[in-house]
C-alpha positions in Angstrom: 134.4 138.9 140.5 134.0 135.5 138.7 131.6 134.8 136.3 128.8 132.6 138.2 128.7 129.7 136.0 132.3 129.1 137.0 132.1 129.1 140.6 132.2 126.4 143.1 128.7 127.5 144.0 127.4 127.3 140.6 128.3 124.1 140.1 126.7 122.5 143.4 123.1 124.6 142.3 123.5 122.5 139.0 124.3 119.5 141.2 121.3 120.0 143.3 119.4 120.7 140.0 119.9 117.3 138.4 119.3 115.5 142.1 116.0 116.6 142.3 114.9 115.8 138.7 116.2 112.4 139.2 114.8 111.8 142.6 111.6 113.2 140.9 111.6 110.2 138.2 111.8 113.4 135.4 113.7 112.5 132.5 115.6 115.2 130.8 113.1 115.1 127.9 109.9 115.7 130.8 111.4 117.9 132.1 112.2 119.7 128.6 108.2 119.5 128.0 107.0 121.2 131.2 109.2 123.8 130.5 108.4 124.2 127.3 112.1 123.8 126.2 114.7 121.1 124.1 116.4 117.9 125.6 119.1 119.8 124.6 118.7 122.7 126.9 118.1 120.9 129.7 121.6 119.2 128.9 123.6 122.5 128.8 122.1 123.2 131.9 122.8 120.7 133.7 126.5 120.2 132.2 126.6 124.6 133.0 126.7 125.3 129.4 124.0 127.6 129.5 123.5 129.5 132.2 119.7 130.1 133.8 118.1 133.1 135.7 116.4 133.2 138.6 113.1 133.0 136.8 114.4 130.3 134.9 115.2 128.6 137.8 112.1 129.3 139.5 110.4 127.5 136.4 112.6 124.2 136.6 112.4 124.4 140.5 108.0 124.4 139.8 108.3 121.4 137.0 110.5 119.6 139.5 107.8 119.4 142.2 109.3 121.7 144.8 110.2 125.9 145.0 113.0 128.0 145.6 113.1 127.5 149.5 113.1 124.3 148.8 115.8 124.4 146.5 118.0 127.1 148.1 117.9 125.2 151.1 119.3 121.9 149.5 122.1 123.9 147.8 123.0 125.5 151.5 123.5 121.9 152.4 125.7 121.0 149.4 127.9 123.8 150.3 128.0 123.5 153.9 131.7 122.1 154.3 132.0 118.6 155.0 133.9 117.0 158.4 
């Protein structure tokens, strides 16, 4: 099996991720804060350097204004293949 962070997958959950924080006006740095994390984390994140857990996820998902429906369901529309 492949690790996560290197799958197709992965990389559209990051995708979605950084979509949401900036259709949410959150800088990387708010976001950071309500987290209780570094700029710098939020970074390797969002570039896949550091992989998150689902509670981690959860977390972000929370800071971000929305949950992990809401998110799950955006990343089953950023994989669903394209005409």
């Amino acid at each position: 099996m492949e690790k996560s962070i290197t799958t197709t997958e992965y990389r559209a959950l990051l995708r979605v991720l950084r979509r949401i924080r900036i259709e949410s006006g959150i800088t990387q740095v708010e976001l950071a804060e309500k987290i209780d994390e570094t700029q710098s984390f939020v970074s390797k994140v969002e570039r896949g350097e550091t992989r998150i857990d689902l509670i981690q996820l959860r977390t972000i998902s929370h800071a971000l204004g929305t949950n992990l429906a809401q998110l799950v369901d955006r990343l089953e529309q950023e994989l669903k293949p394209r005409p």
